[in-house]
C-alpha positions in Angstrom: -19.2 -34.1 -44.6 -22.6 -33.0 -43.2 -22.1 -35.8 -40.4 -19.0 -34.0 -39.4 -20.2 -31.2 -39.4 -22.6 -32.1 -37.5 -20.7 -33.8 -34.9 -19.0 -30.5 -35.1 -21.7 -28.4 -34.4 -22.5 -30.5 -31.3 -19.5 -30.8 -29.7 -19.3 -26.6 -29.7 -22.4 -26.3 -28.5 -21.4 -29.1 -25.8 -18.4 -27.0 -24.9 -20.9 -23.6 -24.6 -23.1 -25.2 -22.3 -20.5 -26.5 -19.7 -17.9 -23.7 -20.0 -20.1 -21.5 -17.4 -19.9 -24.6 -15.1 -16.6 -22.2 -13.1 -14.5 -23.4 -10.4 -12.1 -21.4 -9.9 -10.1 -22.7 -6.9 -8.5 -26.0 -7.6 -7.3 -27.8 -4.0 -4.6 -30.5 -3.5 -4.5 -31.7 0.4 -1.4 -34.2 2.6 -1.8 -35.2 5.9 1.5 -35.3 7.7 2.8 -37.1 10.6 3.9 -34.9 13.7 4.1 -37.0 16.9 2.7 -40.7 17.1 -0.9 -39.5 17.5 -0.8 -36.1 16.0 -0.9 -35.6 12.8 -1.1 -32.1 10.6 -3.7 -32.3 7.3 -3.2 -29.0 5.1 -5.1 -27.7 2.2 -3.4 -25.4 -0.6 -5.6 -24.0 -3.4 -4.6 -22.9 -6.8 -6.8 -20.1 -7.4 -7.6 -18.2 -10.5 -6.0 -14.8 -11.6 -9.2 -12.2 -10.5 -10.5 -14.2 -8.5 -11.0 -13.8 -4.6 -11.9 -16.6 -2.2 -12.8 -15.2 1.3 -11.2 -15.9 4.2 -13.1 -17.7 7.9 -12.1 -14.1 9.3 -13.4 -11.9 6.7 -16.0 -10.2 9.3 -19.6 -10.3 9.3 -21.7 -8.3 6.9 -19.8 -8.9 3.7 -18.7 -11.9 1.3 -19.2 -15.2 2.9 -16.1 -16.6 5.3 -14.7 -19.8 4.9 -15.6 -22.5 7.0 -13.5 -25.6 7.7 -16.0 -28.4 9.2 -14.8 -31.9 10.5 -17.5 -34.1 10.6 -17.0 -37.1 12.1 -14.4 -36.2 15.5 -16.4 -37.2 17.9 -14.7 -40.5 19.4 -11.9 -40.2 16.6 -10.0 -36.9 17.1 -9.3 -33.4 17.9 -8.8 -31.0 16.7 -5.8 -28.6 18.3 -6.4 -24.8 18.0 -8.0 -23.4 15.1 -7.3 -23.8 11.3 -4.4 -21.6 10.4 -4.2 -19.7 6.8 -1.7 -18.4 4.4 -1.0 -14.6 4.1 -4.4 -12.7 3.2 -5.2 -9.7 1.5 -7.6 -7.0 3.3 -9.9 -4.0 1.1 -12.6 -1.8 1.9 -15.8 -2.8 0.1 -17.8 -0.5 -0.9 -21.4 -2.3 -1.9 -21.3 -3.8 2.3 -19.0 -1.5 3.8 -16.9 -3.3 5.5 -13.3 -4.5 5.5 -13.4 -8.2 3.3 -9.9 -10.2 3.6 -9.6 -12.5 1.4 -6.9 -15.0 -0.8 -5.5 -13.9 -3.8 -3.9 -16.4 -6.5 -3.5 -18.9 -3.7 -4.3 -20.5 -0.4 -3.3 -22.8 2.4 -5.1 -23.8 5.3 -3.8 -26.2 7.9 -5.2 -27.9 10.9 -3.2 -29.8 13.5 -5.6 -33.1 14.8 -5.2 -35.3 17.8 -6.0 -38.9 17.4 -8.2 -40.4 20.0 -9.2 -43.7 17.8 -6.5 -46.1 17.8 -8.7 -48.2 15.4 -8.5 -47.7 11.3 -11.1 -44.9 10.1 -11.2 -41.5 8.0 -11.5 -37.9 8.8 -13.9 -36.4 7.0 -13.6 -32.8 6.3 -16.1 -30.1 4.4 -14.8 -27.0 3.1 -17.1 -24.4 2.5 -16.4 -20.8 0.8 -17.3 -17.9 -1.6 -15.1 -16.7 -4.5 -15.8 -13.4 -6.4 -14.6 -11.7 -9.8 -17.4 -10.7 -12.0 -19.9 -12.9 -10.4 -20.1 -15.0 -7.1 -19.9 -18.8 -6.9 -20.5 -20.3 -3.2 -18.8 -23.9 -3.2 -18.6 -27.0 -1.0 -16.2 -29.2 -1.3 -15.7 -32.7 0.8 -12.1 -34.6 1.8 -11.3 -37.6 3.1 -8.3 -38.4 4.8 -7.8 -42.7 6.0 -6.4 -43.3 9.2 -4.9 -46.8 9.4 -4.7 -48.5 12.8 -2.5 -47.5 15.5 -2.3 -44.0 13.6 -0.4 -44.5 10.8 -1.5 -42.9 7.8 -2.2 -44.8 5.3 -2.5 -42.2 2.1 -2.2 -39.2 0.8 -5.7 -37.4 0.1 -5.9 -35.0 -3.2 -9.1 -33.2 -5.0 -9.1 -36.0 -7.7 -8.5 -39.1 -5.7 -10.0 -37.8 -1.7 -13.9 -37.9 -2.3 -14.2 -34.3 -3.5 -17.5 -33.0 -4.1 -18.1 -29.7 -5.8 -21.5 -28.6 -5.0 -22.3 -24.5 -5.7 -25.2 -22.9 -3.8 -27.4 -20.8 -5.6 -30.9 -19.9 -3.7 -33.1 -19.4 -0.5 -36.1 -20.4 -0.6 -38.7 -22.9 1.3 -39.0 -26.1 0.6 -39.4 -27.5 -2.8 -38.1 -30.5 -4.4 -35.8 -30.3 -6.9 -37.6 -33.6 -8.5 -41.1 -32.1 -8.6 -39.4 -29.2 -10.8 -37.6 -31.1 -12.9 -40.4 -32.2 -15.0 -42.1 -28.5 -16.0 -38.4 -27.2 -16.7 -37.5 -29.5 -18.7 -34.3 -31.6 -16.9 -31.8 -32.2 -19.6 -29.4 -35.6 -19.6 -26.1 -33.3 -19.7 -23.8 -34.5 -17.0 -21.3 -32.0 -15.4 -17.7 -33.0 -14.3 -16.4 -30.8 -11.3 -12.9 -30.9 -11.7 -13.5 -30.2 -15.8 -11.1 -27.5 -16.6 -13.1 -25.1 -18.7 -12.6 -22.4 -20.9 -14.5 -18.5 -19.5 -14.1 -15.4 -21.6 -12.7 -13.1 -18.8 -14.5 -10.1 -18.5 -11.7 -6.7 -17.2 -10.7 -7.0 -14.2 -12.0 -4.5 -11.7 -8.1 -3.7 -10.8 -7.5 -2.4 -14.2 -10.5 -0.4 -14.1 -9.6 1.2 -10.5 -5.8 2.3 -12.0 -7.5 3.7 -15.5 -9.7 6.0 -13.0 -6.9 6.6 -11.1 -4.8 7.7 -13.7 -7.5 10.0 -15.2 -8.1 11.7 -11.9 -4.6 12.0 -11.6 -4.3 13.7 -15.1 -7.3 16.0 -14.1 -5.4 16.9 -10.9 -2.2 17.4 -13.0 -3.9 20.1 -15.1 -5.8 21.5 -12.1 -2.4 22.3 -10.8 -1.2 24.0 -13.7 -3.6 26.5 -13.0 -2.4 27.3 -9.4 -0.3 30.7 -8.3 2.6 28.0 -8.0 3.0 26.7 -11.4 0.7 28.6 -14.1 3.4 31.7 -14.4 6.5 29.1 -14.3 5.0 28.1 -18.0 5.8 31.3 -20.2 9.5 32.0 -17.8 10.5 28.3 -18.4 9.4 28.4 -22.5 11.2 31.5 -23.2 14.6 30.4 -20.9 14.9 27.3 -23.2 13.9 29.0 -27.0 15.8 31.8 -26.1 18.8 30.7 -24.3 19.4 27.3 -26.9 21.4 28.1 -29.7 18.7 26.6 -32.7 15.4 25.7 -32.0 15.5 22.4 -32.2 17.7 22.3 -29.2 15.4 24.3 -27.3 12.4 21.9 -28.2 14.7 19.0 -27.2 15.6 20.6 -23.8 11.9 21.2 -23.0 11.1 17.7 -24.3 13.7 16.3 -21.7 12.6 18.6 -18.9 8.7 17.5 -19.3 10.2 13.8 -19.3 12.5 14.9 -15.9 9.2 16.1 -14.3 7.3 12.4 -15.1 10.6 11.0 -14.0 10.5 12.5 -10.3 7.2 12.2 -9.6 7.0 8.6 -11.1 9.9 8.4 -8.7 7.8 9.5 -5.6 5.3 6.8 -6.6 7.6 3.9 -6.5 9.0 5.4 -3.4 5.5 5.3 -1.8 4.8 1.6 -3.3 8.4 0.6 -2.2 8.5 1.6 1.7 5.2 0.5 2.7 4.2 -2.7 -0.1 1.9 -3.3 -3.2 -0.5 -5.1 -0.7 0.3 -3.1 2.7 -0.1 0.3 1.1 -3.9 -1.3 0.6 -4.2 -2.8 4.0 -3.0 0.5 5.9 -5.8 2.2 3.4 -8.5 0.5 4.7 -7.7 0.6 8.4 -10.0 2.5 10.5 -6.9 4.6 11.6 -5.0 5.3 8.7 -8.5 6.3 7.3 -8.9 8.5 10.3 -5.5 10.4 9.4 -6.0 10.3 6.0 -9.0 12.6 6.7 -6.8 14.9 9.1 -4.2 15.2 6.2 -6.8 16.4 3.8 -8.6 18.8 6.3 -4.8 19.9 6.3 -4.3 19.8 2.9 -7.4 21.8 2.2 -6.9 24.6 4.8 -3.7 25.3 3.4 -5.4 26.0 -0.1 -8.5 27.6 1.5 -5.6 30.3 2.6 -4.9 29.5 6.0 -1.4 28.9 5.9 0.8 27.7 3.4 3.0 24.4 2.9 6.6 24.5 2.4 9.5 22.7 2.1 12.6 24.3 3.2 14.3 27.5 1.3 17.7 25.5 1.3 16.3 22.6 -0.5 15.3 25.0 -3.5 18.7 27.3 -3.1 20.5 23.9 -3.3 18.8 22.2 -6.0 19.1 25.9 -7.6 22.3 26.1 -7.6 22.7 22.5 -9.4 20.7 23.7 -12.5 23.4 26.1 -13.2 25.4 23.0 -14.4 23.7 22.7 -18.0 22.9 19.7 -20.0 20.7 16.9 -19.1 22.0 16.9 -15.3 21.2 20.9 -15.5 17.2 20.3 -16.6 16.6 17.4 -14.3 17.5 19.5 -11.7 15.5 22.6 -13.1 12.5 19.9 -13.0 13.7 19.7 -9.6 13.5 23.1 -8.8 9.7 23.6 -9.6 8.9 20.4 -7.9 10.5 21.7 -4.5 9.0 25.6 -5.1 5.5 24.9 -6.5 4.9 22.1 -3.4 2.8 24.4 -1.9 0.5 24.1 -4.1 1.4 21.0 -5.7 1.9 19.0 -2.5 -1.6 18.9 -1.3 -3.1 17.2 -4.8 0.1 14.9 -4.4 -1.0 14.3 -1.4 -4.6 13.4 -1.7 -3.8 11.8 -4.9 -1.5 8.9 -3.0 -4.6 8.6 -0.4 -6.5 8.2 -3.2 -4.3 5.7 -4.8 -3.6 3.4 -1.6 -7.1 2.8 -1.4 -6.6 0.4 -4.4 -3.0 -0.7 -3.6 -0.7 -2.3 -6.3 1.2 0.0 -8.4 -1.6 2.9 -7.8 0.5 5.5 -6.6 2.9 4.8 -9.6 0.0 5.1 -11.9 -1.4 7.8 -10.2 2.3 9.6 -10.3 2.9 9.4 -13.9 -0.9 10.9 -14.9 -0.1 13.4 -12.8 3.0 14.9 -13.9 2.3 14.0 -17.2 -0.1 16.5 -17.3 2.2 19.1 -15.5 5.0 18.2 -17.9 2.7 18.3 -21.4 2.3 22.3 -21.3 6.2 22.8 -20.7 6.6 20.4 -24.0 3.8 21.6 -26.6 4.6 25.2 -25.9 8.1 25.0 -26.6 7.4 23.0 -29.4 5.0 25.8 -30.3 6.2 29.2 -28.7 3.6 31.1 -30.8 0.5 29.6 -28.4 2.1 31.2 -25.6 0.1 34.5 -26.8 -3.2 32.9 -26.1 -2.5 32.7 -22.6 -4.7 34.5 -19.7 -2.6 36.9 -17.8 -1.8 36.0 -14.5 -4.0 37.1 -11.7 -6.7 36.8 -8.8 -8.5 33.6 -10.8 -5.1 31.4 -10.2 -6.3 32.0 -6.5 -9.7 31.3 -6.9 -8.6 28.0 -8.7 -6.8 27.0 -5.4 -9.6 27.7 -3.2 -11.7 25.7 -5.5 -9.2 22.9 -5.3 -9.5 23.7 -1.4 -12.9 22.9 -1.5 -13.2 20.3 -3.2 -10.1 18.2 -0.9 -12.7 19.5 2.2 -15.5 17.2 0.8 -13.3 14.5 -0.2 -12.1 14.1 3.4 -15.1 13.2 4.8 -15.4 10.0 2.5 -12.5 8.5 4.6 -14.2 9.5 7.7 -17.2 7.9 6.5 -15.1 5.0 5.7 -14.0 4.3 9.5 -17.5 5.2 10.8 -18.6 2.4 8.6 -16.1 0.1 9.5 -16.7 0.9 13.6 -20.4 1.0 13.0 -20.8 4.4 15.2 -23.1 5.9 13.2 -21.8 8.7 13.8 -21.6 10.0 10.5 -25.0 8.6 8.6 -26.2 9.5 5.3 -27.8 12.1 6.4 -25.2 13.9 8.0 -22.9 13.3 5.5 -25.0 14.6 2.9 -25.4 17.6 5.4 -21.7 18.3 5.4 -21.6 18.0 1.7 -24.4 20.5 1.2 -22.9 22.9 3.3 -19.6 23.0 1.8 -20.6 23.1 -1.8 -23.4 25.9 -0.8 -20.2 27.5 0.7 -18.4 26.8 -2.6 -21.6 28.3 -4.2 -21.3 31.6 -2.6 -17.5 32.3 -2.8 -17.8 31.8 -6.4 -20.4 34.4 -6.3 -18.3 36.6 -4.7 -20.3 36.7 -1.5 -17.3 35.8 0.8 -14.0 36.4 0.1 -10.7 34.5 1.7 -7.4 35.6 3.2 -5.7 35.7 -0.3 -8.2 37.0 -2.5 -7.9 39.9 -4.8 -11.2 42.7 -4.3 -13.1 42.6 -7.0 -15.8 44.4 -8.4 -17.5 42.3 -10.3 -17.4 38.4 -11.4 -16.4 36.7 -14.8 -18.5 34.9 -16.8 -16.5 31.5 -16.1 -16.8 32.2 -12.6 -20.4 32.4 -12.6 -21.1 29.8 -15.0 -18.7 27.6 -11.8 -21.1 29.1 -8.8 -23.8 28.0 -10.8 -22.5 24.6 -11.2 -21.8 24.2 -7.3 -25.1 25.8 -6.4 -27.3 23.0 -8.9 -24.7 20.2 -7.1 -25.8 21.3 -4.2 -29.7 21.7 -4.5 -29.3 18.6 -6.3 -28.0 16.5 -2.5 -30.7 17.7 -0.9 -33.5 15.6 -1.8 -30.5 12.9 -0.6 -31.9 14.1 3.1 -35.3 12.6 2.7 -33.7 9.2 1.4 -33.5 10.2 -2.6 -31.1 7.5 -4.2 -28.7 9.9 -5.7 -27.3 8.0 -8.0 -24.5 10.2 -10.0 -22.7 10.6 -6.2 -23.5 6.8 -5.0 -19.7 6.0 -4.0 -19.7 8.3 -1.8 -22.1 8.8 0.9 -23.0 5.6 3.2 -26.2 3.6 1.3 -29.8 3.9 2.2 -29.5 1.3 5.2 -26.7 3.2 6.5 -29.2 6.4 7.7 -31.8 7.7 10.5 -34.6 6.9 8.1 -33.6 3.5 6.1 -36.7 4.6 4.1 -36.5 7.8 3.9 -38.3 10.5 5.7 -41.7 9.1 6.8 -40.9 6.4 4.8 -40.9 8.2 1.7 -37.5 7.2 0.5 -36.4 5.0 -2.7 -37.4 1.3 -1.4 -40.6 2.9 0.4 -43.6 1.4 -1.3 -47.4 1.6 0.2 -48.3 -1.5 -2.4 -50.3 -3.8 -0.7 -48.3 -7.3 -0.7 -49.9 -10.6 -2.2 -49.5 -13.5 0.2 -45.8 -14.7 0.8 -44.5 -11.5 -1.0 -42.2 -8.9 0.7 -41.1 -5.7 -0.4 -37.5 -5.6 -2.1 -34.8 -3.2 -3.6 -36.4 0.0 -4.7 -39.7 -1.2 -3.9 -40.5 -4.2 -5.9 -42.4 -7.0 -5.3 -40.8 -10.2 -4.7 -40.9 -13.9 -3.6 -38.7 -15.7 -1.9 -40.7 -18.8 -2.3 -40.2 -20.5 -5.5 -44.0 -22.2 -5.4 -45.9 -19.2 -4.2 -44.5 -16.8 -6.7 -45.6 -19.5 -9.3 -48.7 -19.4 -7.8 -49.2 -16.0 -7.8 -47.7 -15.8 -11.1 -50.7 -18.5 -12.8 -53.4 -15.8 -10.7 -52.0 -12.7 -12.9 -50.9 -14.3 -16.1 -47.4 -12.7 -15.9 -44.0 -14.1 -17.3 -41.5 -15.2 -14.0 -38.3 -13.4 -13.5 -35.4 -15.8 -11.4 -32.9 -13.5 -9.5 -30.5 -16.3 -8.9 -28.5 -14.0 -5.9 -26.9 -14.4 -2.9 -26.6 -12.1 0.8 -23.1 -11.7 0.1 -23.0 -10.9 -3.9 -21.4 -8.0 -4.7 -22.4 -7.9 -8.1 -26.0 -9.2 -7.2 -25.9 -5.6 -5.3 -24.5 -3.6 -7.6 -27.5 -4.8 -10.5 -29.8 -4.2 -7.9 -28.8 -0.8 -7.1 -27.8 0.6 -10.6 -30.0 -1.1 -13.2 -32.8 -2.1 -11.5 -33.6 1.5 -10.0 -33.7 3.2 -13.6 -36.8 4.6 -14.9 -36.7 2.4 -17.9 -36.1 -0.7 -15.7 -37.6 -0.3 -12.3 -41.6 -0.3 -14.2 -40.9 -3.5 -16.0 -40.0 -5.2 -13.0 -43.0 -3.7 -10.9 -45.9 -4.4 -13.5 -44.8 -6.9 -16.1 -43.0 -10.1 -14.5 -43.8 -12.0 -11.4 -39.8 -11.7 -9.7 -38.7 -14.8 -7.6 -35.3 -14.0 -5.7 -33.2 -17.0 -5.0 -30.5 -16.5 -2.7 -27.5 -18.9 -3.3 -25.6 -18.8 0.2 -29.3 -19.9 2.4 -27.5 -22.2 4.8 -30.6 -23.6 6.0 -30.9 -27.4 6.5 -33.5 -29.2 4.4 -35.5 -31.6 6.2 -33.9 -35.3 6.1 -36.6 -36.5 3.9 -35.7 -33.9 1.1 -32.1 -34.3 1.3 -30.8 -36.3 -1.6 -28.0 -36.7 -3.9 -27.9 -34.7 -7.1 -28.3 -36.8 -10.3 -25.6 -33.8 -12.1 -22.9 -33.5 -9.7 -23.3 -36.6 -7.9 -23.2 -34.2 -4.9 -25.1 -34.5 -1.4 -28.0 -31.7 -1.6 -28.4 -31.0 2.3 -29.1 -26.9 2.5 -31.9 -24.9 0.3 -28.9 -23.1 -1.4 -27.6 -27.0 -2.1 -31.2 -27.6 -3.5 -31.1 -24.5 -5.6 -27.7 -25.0 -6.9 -28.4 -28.2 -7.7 -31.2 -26.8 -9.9 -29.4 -23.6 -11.3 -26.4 -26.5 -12.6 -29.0 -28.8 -14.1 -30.8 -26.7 -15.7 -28.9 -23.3 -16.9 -25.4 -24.8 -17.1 -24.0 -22.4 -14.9 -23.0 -21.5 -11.0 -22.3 -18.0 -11.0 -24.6 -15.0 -9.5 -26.1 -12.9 -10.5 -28.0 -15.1 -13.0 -31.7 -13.8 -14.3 -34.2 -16.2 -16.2 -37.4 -15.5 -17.5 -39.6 -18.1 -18.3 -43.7 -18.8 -18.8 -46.0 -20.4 -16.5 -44.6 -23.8 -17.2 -41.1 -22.7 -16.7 -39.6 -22.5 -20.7 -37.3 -19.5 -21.3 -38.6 -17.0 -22.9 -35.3 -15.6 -24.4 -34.4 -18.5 -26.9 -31.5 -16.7 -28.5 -30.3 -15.7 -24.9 -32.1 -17.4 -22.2 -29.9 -15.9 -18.9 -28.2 -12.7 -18.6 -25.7 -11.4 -15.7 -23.9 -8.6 -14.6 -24.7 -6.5 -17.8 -25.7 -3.2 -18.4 -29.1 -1.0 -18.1 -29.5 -0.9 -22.2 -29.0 -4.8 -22.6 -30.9 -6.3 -19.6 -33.6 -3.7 -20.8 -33.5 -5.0 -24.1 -33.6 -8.5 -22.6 -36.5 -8.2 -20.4 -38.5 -6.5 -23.4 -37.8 -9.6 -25.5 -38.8 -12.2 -22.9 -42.1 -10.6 -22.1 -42.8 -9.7 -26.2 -42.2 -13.4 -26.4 -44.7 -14.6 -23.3 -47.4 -12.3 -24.7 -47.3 -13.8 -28.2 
């Protein structure tokens, strides 16, 4: 029994270690005959739900693109025109800011070759590419297609049977040979299949994330409208119409109760509408282009005048006589079109939220808008409901008055500031810099110092009532706005600020990178140790695995590995979010030694260091091969970003966790603290 166990106990542990070894894309390949010496070889990849894998015309700047190489045409073939792909998907990033396109679920890429050899041989062809979810993984894979004499093909090439090598990159640095390592970190005997299917726990998917924010803006924005001019005196008329015109109160709770569900119906309506005409994916594709974000920004300067008081948005009197009319009817087909009604006559104060909100929503495509749509109206529709339900809460409503204006210009405001984001957007994507962090910010201070004052009741608007003095509410409001805005302006001299960090362009996006006189949030006036340079926020790093080692041995501190890549969004993310906080950023100045690796260093190694990796049974030929090669032998794992601190010998430090990833400030704290506790033993 206790030999099974055992046995047991070893095969789980077994199964822990390799199921971080991820490969998400799984490729089959065919080589087809089109003429007597041309023949077309095509790729198609099974990729995993999440996952992305970047296409060779993602641009510059971002993820890394695919690249198709063929190795060995000289003398044996060409190639004609470029490799073609299957239909891409395109989306605004917001850690590089740029547009990424990129393969979702699955791939194909085809190239038509020429043959030149009439003599037997094999075309030899190297994918390489980057796929992202939660973490990063930068893979190279190898195909072999034979070639039989007089160009006939001879088989059919596949990722089991065509030579496929799965080799994951993991860091720059200069040379240092894997072998010479191996020893002081303690190589292990496990061996890793590449095509092993293995089993991840899947972390949430950043697309349900983006539609649960969307749907709580859109409930925000649903109850921001109820307190407009528009809608806000609609609730009491609308109440008492159905618990005093329905013959028991039941049936007027059940006649509210379907005209709440008629408003979700209708504007859920408008959402599929939006998702129907222009596409799950297209509705994303038009939201990242520069000029769609370009109107988008014209439509909310638009949007906002109109609450600001400059004019006012209407549909047409004859649609609201019309639908009117209709609700005369009764029944259900009367309340639908009551539901109707206040749709058509609030839009001019409900349109421009609508509006915004589907801008908003494109920008993460799908079913947004339909998400968006039905926390939006289910917000509007929720008051109508519980107050018929309850008629006695109507008596502990505000009167209506001057504030349902002041709400609006609020609103007004606040759609202002929002446009500029999608200005910002296409500024980034052009790379004018036209509209830099420090402008932006300027903008920003200036309208919510604007904000500030109206709220003080130091300017006043077309529709304003005069008043005499302010509320309470209203002042606690100007006081908000005015610490909001007091609070951007240390922004201007290159302050991180983190609680508005989607919004304005980064750091490296500005006059001043560093911040005024170099006094921003990666300015540091530490003198460097030899072969250090100065990284995020500050911090001293290597790049150079043997020289932070070294310098490591001179100061008797723990090493921290930053397994990372150039084009890790996650890697960037960590670095801006958890590595910048105050309980974070001191540990990683003063108590480890911090040795970057950077996964996607396409460097050659020098011939006499290439070799072929005892793990994969891969061909190590780049310093990120090198590194990979060491992250898979050693930590089981090919993702980024991956952190490891060990002691001067290279042990971990953490034994009951020895790597952490993309994790939280609390836990990585909690795991640095251990590792250190642990080295100073």
């Amino acid at each position: 029994m206790k030999k099974l166990l055992f046995i047991l106990i070893t095969f789980l542990a077994f199964a822990k270690v390799n199921a971080q070894i991820l490969d998400p894309a799984k490729w089959t390949t065919k080589i087809e005959k089109k003429s007597d010496n041309t023949y077309l070889l095509t790729f198609d990849a099974v990729i995993e739900n999440d996952w992305h894998l970047y296409s060779q015309f993602t641009p510059d700047g971002g993820p890394l693109p695919l690249e198709v190489n063929f190795k060995n045409a000289k003398g044996n073939y060409a190639l004609v025109g470029k490799a073609n792909e299957s239909k891409t998907r395109t989306a605004f990033n917001d850690i590089f800011e740029v547009n990424e396109t990129f393969f979702e679920k699955k791939a194909q890429i085809q190239q038509l070759v020429q043959i030149t050899n009439p003599k037997a041989f094999s075309i030899e062809v190297e994918l390489n590419y980057q796929v992202c979810k939660e973490v990063c993984i930068n893979v190279e894979k190898k195909f072999t297609f034979s070639i039989a004499a007089g160009s006939t093909v001879v088989a059919v090439s596949n990722e089991a049977a065509a030579e496929v090598d799965a080799v994951v990159n993991v860091v720059e640095t200069d040379s240092v040979k894997i072998d010479s390592l191996a020893p002081s970190l303690g190589e292990t005997d496990i061996a890793v299949a590449p095509t092993e299917k293995v089993v991840v726990e899947e972390a949430k998917s950043d697309t349900q994330r983006g539609l649960w924010s969307i749907f709580f803006i859109a409930f925000l924005s649903g109850f921001a409208a109820l307190l407009t001019p528009c809608v806000f005196p609609m609730i009491p008329m609308t109440v008492s119409f159905f618990t005093k015109q329905s013959k028991t109160r039941a049936t007027g709770i059940r006649n509210a109760i379907i005209y709440g569900v008629s408003i979700i119906v209708i504007y859920v309506l408008l959402g599929f509408l939006v998702t129907w005409i222009f596409g799950a994916d297209a509705l994303n594709a038009l939201s990242t282009n520069v000029w769609f974000n370009i109107i988008f920004f014209v439509l909310l300067v638009v949007f906002a005048a109109s609450f600001l008081g400059a004019f006012e948005i209407m549909l047409p009197n004859s649609w609201a006589n019309k639908v009117d009319s209709q609700a005369d009817r009764g029944g259900i087909i009367g309340i639908l079109f009551m539901a109707l009604a206040l749709a058509i006559v609030s839009f001019s104060c409900t349109g421009p939220i609508v509006g915004t909100l589907l801008v908003e929503a494109a920008s993460k495509g799908g079913i947004a808008p339909i998400i968006g749509m039905f926390g939006f109206s289910l917000a509007l529709a929720l008051p109508f409901m519980l107050f018929a339900m309850f008629p006695g809460w109507l008596n502990t409503l505000p009167k209506s008055g001057g504030w349902l204006n002041t709400v609006k210009v609020v609103l007004g405001f606040l759609e202002l500031a929002l446009a500029f984001k999608f200005l910002s957007n296409a500024d980034l994507v052009l790379q004018l810099h036209l509209l830099e962090r420090e402008v932006f910010l300027a903008i920003w201070i200036a309208i919510f110092g604007t904000l500030a004052f109206y709220l003080f009741g130091k300017i006043t608007l077309p529709h304003d009532s005069p008043i005499t003095h302010i509320s309470v509410g209203r002042l606690m409001m100007g006081l908000l706005a005015l610490t909001f805005t007091i609070y951007m302006i240390p922004g201007l001299w290159g302050a991180p600020l983190k609680i508005i960090s989607a919004f304005p362009p980064t750091l490296e996006y500005s006059e001043s990178p560093k911040g005024l006189g170099g006094s921003g949030a990666s300015a540091t006036n530490v003198v460097l140790p030899e072969g250090a340079k100065s990284g995020p926020h500050g911090i001293v790093l290597f790049h150079d695995y043997e020289k932070g080692l070294a310098y490591a041995k001179t100061v008797n501190k723990p090493i921290m590995l930053d397994f990372t890549g150039y084009a890790c969004v996650n890697c960037r993310k960590m670095e801006n979010n958890v590595w910048s906080d105050n309980a974070i950023l001191p540990i990683l100045n003063n108590e480890v030694v911090l040795i970057s690796l950077y996964v996607d260093d396409k460097r050659d190694l020098p011939k006499s260091e290439q070799f072929v990796s005892k793990t994969t049974g891969s061909e190590i030929e780049t310093v990120g091969d090198k590194w990979t090669d060491f992250m898979i032998s050693k930590y089981k794992t090919n993702t980024q970003p991956l952190y490891v601190l060990t002691d001067l010998e290279g042990n971990n430090l953490n034994k009951v966790k020895p790597t952490i990833s993309y994790v939280g400030v609390a836990e990585y704290e909690s795991w640095l603290k251990a590792g250190i506790s642990n080295f100073n033993k």
